[in-house]
Each structure stands twice: as structure tokens, then as C-alpha cells.
C-alpha positions, 0 to 999 in steps of 0.5 A: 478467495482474496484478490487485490487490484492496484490502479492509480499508477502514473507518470509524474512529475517531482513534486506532484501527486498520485493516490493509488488505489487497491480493490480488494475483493472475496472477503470483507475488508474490515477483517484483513490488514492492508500494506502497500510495498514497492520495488524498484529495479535492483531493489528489494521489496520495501514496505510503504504503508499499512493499515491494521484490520478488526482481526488484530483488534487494533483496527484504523491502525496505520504505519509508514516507512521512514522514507515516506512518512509526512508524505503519504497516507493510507486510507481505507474505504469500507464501503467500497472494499478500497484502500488507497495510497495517497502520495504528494511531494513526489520524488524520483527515488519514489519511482517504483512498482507499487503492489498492495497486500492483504492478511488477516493476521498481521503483527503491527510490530512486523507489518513491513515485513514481506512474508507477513502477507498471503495475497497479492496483487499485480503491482502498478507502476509509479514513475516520478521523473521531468 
């Protein structure tokens, strides 16, 4: 079975830095497409960043939402079943709980898409304030 662990979440600063990081375990990384989502209260879900899997054959693929784009990267670390979320410029509106994502079968055209994702994690929150 699959399970994700978020961590990395902190209380920063505008302007400053985070890298999230998602543990993924129960299956081999290389075979599972990876998205980070947030959500902030009184917001929906919104996808941040993905990163394709061997599975879709379109492997080291990766995708951002506009907000985010230039600001953050995602990365993955096989040996270390890891994907990581690297965040800098940091903005209040980035405050939000950040949850990682995992599914084989990932349409690259769809992947911001909540429902695309079967596993989960418990999510870590990101707080972006003076």
C-alpha cells in the first residue's frame, strides 16, 4: 500500500524559503506520478506542482501552477523514495496546508486535477506572515 508523509512545513517570513518534503512509501517511487496541492481556509484544493512517473512514460516531467511558477521546484530523490517541494519568494497568500499526492496513472494534461490522485497525505502547514 502507498503512504505519503509531508514535512518541512514552517512559520516564514515574506520573502524567505521552505522546501517541503514528501516520504513516500509502500511502493517504488519511479513508478508513481507525484503533485503537491494546498488549501487555504475558505479555498479549494489547488494544485501546486507534479512530477511525472516511468508509468506515463513521460518520466522527470514536471508541471507548476501559475501562481507558483518561477518560484518553486519540484524534485524527486529516488534513492530516497523523496519528492521535495522547494518554495522561495514566499508570499502570504502561499499560507496554506500543503498535501502531497501520488498515482500511477496520471494524465500530464489533467494532473492539477484533485480526483486524478488515489493516496494521500496528512498535509503540513506552511505559514507565510511578519
Amino acid at each position: 500500500q502507498v503512504q505519503l508523509v509531508e514535512s518541512g512545513g514552517a512559520l516564514v517570513q515574506p520573502g524567505g524559503s521552505l522546501r517541503l518534503s514528501c516520504l513516500v512509501s509502500g511502493v517504488t517511487l519511479d513508478y508513481y506520478s507525484i503533485a503537491w496541492f494546498r488549501q487555504a481556509p475558505g479555498k479549494e484544493r489547488e494544485g501546486v506542482s507534479y512530477i511525472d512517473s516511468l508509468t506515463n512514460s513521460r518520466y522527470g516531467t514536471t508541471r507548476y501552477g501559475n501562481s507558483v511558477k518561477g518560484r518553486f521546484t519540484i524534485s524527486r530523490d529516488i534513492a530516497k523514495n523523496t519528492v521535495y517541494l522547494q518554495m522561495n519568494s514566499l508570499r502570504p497568500e502561499d499560507t496554506a496546508i500543503y498535501y502531497c499526492a501520488a498515482d500511477k496513472f496520471v494524465r500530464g494534461d489533467s494532473w492539477w486535477v484533485r480526483d486524478e490522485y488515489d493516496f494521500w497525505g496528512q498535509g503540513t502547514q506552511v505559514t507565510v506572515s511578519s
